[in-house]
Residue, then its C-alpha position, 0 to 999 in steps of 0.5 A: x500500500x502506498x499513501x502520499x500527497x504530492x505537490x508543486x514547489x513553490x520554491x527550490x529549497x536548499x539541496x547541498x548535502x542531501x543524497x540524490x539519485x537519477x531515475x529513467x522510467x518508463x511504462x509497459x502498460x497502464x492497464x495495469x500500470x505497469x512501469x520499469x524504472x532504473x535508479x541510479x544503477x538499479x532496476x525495479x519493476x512496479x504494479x501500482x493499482x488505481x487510487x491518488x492517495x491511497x493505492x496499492x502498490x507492487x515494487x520488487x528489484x530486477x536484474x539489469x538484464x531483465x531490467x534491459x529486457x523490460x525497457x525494450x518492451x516500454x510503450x511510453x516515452x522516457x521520463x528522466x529526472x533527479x530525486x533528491x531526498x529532502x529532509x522536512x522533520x519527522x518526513x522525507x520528501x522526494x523532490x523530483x527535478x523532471x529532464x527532456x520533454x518534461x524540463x522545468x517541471x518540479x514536484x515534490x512527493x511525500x509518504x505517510x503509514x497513514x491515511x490519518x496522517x497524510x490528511x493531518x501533514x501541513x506542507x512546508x512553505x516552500x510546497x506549492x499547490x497539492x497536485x495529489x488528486x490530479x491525475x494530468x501530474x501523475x507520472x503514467x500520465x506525463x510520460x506520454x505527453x509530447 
């Protein structure tokens, strides 16, 4: 199970000293949303069910020679970005910087044990508008936009 609220930023917060990772990823099918995703220098294949909030999902590590094989079947375009890891009290925040065809978009997801508290989460200044329930930044959705 999954639980995040996702957001715009509003503004860049200071990065120096937090870990960061590249990700490429793309999507086999969106029925069910399947997607393979490359981190730095590993592989993961993920199942992610229906939901904004709230959803169910499956990730497991792969090989990077099964990870090669499943990038060959990807139907989406790429998308390309840096994560960095940010720091923001009792949370992490995933600060995602987008690449290619979606440069200049610059969102930020965070992840809750519960419903309860991804409801009660007051966002840091630096979050923008909550973008959790709109299905256009959703990263299925974005990967195929021109």
């Amino acid at each position: 199970m999954e639980i995040e609220r996702k957001f715009l930023v509003r503004e860049m917060p200071h990065l120096e000293g937090c870990e960061k990772s590249e990700i490429v990823q793309g999507y086999i099918s969106l029925t069910p949303e399947t997607r393979i995703r490359k981190r730095d220098n590993k592989y993961y294949l993920t199942i992610k069910g229906e939901g904004d909030v709230v959803r169910e999902e499956t990730e497991k590590e792969v090989s990077e020679k099964e990870g090669r094989a499943l990038f060959s079947r990807v139907e989406s375009k790429l998308i390309e970005k840096t994560r960095y890891l940010v720091n923001i009290g009792n949370y992490t925040a995933e600060l995602d910087i987008y690449k290619s065809h979606l440069k200049g978009l610059v969102v930020v997801e965070v992840e809750f044990e519960t419903e309860a508290d991804a409801n009660n989460f007051v966002p840091p200044l630096w979050f923008g508008e909550d973008i959790s329930k709109n299905k256009e930044y959703r990263n299925k959705v974005l990967a195929y936009k021109s």
